[in-house]
DSSP file (Angstrom, degrees, kcal/mol; ACC not computed):
  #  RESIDUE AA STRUCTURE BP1 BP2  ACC     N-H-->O    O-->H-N    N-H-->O    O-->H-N    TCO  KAPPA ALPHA  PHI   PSI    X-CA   Y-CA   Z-CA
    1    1 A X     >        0   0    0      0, 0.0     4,-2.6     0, 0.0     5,-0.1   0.000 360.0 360.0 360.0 -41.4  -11.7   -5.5    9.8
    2    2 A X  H  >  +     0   0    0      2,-0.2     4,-2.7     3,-0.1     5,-0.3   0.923 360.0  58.3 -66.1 -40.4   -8.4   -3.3    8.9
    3    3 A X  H >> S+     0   0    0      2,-0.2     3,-1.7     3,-0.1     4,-1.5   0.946 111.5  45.0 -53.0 -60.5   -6.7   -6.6    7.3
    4    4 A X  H >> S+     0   0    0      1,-0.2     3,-3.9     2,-0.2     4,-0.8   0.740 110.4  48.9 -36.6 -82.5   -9.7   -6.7    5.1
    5    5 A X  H 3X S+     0   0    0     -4,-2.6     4,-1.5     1,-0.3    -1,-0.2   0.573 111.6  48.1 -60.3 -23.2   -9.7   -3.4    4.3
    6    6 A X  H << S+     0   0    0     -4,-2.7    -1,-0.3    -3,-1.7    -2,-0.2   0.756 113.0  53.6 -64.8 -23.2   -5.9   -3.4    3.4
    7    7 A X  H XX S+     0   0    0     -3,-3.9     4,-2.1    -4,-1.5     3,-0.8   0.884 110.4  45.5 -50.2 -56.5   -6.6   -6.8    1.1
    8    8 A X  H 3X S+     0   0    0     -4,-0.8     4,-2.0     1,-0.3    -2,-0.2   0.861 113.9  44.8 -81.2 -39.1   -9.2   -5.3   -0.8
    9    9 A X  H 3X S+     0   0    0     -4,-1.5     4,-0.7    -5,-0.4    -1,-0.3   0.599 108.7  55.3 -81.5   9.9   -7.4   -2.1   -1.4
   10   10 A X  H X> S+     0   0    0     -3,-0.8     3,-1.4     2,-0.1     4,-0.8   0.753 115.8  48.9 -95.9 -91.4   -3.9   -4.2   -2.3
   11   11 A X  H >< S+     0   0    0     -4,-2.1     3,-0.9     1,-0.3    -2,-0.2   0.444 107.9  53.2   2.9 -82.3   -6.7   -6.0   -5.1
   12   12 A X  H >X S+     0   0    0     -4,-2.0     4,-0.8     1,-0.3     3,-0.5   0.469 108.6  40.6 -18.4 -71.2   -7.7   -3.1   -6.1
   13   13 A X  H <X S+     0   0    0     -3,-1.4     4,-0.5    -4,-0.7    -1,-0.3   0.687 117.2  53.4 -52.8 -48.1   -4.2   -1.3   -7.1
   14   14 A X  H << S+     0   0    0     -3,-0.9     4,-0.2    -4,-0.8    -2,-0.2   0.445 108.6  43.1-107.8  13.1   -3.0   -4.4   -8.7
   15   15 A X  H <> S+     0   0    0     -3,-0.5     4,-2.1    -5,-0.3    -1,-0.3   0.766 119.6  47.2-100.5 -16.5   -5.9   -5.1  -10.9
   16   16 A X  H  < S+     0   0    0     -4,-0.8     8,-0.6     1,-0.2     4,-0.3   0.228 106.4  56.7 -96.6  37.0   -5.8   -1.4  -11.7
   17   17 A X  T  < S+     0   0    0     -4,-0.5    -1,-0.2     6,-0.1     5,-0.2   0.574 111.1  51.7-100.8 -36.3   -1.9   -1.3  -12.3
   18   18 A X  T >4 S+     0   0    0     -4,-0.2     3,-0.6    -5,-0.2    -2,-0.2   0.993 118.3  25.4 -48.6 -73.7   -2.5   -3.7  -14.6
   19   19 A X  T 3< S+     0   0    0     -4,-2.1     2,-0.6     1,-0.3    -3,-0.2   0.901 141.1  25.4 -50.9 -48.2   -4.9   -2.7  -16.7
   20   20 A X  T 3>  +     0   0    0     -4,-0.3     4,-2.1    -5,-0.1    -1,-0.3  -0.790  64.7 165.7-107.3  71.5   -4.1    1.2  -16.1
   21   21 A X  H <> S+     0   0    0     -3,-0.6     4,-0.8    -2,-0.6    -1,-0.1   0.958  79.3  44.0 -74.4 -63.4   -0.3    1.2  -15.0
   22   22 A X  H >4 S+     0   0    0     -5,-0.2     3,-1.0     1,-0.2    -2,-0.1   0.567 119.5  43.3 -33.6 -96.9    0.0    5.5  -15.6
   23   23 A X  H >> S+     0   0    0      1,-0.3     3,-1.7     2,-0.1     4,-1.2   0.622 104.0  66.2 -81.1 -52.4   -3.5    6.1  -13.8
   24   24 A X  H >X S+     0   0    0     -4,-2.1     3,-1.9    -8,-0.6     4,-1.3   0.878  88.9  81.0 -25.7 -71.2   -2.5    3.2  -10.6
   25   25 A X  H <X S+     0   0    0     -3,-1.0     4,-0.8    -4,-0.8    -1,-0.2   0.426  88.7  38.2  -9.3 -57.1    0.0    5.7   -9.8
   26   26 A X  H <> S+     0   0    0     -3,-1.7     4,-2.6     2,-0.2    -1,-0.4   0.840 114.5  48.8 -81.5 -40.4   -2.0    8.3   -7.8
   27   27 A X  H <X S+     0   0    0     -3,-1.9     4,-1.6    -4,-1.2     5,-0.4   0.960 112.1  54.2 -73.8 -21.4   -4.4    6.1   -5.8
   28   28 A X  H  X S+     0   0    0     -4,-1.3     4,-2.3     2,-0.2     3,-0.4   0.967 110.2  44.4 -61.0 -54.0   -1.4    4.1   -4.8
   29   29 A X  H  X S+     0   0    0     -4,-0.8     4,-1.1    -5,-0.3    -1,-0.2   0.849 106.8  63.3 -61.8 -40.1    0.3    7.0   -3.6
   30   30 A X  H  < S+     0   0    0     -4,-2.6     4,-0.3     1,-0.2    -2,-0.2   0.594 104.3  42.2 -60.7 -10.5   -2.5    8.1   -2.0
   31   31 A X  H  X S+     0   0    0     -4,-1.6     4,-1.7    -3,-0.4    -2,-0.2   0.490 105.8  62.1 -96.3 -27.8   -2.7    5.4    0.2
   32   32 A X  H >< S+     0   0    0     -4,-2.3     3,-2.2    -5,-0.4     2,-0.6   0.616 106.9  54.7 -62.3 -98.8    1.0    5.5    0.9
   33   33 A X  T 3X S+     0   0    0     -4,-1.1     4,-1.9     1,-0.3    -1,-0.2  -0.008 108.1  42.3  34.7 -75.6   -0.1    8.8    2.1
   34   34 A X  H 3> S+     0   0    0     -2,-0.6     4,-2.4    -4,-0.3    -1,-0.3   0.833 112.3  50.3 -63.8 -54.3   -2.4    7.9    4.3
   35   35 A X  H <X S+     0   0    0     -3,-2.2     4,-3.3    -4,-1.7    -1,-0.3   0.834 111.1  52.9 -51.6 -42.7   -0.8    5.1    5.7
   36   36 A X  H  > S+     0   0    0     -4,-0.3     4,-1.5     1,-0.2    -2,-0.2   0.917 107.4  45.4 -57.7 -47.5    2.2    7.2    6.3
   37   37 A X  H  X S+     0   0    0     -4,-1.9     4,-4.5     2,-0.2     3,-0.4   0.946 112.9  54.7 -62.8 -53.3    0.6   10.0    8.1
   38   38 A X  H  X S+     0   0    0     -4,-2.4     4,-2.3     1,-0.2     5,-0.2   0.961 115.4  45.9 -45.0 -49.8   -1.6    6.5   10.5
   39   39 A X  H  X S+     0   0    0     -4,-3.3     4,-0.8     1,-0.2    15,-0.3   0.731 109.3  52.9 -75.7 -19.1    2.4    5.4   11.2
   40   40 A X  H >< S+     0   0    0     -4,-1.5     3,-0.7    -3,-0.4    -1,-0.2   0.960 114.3  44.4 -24.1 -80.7    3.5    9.1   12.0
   41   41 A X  H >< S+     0   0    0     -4,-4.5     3,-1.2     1,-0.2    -2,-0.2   0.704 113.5  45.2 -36.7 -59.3    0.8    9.1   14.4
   42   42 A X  H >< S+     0   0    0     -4,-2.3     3,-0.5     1,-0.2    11,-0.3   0.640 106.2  66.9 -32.3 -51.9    1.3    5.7   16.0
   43   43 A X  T << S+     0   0    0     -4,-0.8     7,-0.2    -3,-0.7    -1,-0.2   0.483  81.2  65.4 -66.6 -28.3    4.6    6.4   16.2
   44   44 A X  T <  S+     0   0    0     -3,-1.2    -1,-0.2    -4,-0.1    -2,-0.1   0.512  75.0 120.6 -88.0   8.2    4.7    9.4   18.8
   45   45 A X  S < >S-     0   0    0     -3,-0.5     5,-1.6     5,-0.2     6,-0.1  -0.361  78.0 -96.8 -71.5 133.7    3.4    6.7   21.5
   46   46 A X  T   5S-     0   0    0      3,-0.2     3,-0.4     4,-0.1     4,-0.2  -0.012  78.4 -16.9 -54.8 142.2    6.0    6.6   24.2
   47   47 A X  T > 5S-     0   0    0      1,-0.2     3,-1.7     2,-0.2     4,-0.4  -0.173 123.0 -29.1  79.2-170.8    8.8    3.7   24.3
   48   48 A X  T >>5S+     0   0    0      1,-0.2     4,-4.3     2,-0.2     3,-2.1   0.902 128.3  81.3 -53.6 -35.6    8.4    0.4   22.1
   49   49 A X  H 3>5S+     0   0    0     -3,-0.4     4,-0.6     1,-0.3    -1,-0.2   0.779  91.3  51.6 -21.4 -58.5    4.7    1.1   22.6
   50   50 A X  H <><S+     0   0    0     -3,-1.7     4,-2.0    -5,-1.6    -1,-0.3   0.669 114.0  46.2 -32.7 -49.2    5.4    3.7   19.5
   51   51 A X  H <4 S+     0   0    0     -3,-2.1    -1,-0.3    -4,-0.4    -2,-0.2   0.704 107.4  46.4 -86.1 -36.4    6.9    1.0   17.6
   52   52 A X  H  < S+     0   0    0     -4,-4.3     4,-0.4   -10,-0.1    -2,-0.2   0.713 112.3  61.4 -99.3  -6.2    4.7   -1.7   17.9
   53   53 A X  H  < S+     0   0    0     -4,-0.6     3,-0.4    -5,-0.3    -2,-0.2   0.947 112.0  31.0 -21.8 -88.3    2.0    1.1   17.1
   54   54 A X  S  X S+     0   0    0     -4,-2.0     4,-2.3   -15,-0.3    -3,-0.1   0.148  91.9  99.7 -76.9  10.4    3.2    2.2   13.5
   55   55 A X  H  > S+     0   0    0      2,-0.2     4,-1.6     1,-0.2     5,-0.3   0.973  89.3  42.1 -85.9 -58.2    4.7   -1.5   12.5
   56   56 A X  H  4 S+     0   0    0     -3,-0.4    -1,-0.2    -4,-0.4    -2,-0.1   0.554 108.2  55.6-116.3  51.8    1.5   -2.2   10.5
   57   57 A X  H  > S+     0   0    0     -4,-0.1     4,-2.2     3,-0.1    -2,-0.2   0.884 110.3  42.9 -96.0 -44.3    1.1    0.8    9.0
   58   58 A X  H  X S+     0   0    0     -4,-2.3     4,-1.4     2,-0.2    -2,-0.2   0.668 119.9  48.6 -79.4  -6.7    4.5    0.8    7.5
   59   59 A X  H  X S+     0   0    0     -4,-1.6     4,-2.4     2,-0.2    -1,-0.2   0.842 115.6  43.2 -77.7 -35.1    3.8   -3.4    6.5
   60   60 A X  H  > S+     0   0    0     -5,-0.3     4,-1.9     2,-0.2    -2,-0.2   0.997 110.6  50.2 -68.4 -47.3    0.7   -2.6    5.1
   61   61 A X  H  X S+     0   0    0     -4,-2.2     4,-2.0     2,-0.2     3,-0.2   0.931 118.3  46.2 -44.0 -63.8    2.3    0.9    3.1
   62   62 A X  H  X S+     0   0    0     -4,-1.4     4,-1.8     1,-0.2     5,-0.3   0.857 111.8  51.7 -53.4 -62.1    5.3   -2.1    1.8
   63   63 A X  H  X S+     0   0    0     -4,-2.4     4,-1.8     1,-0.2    -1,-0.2   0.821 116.1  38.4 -65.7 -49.6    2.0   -4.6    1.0
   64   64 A X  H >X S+     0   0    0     -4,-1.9     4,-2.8     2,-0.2     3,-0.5   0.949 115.9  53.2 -75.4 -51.7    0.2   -1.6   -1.4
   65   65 A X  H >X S+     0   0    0     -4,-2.0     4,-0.9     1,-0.3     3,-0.5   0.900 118.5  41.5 -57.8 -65.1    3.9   -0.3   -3.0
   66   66 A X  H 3X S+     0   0    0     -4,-1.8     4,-2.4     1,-0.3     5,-0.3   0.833 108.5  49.2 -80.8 -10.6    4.2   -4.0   -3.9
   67   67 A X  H <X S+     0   0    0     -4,-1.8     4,-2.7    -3,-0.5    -1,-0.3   0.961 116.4  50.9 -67.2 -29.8    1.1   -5.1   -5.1
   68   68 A X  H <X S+     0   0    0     -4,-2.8     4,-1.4    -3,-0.5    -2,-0.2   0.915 113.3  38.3 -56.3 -47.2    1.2   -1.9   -7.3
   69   69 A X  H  X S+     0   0    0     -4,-0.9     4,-2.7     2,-0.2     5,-0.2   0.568 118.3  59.1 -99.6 -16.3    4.7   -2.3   -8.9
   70   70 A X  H  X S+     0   0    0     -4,-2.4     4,-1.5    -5,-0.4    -1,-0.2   0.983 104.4  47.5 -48.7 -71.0    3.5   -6.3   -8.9
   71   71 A X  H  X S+     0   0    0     -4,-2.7     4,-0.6    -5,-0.3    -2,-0.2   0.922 116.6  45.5 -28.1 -74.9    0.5   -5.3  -11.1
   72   72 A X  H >X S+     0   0    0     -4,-1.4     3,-0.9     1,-0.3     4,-0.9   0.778 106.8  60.0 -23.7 -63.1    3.0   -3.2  -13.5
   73   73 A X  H 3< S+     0   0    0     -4,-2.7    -1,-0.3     1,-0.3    -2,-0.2   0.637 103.9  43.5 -67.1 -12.3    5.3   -5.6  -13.7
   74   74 A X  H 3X S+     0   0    0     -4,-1.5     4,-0.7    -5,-0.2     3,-0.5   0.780 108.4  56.8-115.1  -1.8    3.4   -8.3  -15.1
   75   75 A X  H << S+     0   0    0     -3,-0.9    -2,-0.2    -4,-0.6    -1,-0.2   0.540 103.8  56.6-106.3  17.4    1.6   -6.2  -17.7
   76   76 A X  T  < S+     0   0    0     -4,-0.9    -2,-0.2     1,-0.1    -1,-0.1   0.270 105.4  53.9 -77.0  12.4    5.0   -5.3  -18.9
   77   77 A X  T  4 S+     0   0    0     -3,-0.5    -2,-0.1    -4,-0.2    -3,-0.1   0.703  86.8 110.0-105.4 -29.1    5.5   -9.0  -19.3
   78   78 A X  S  < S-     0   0    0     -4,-0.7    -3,-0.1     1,-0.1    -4,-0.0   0.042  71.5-124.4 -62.4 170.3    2.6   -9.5  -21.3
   79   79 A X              0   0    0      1,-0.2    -1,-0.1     0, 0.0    -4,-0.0   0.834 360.0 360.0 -47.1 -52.6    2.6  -10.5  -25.2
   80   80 A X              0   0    0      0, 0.0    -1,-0.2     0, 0.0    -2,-0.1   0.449 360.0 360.0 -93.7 360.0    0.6   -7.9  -26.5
């Protein structure tokens, strides 16, 4: 259920970093946020536990940073 919900919000950010590249900017950041805070959390768990805890909250935070700067990048490629 979390992959989905990380899928659909990577979708999300990279259709509106196209279309909106300025405006992406803040929900994208807000979900780093969030995510950051999850891998914090995760993170104070004793030993490797800790580690293997917060590993995909900081893959998922890398999947939303690139799908955003994805988005971006390719409607700075376009024509128009």
């Amino acid at each position: 259920m979390a992959i989905a919900g990380i899928v659909a919000v990577c979708v999300v950010l990279l259709v509106l970093a196209f279309l909106v590249p300025r405006l992406s900017r803040h929900p994208e950041r807000g979900t780093q946020r969030t995510l950051g805070v999850g891998s914090r959390t995760a993170n104070k768990a004793p030993g490797r536990l800790g580690h293997w805890l917060s590993k995909p909250f900081s893959s998922s935070s890398r999947a939303v940073s690139r799908s955003g700067s994805t988005g971006r990048r390719a409607r700075g490629r376009m024509p128009f």
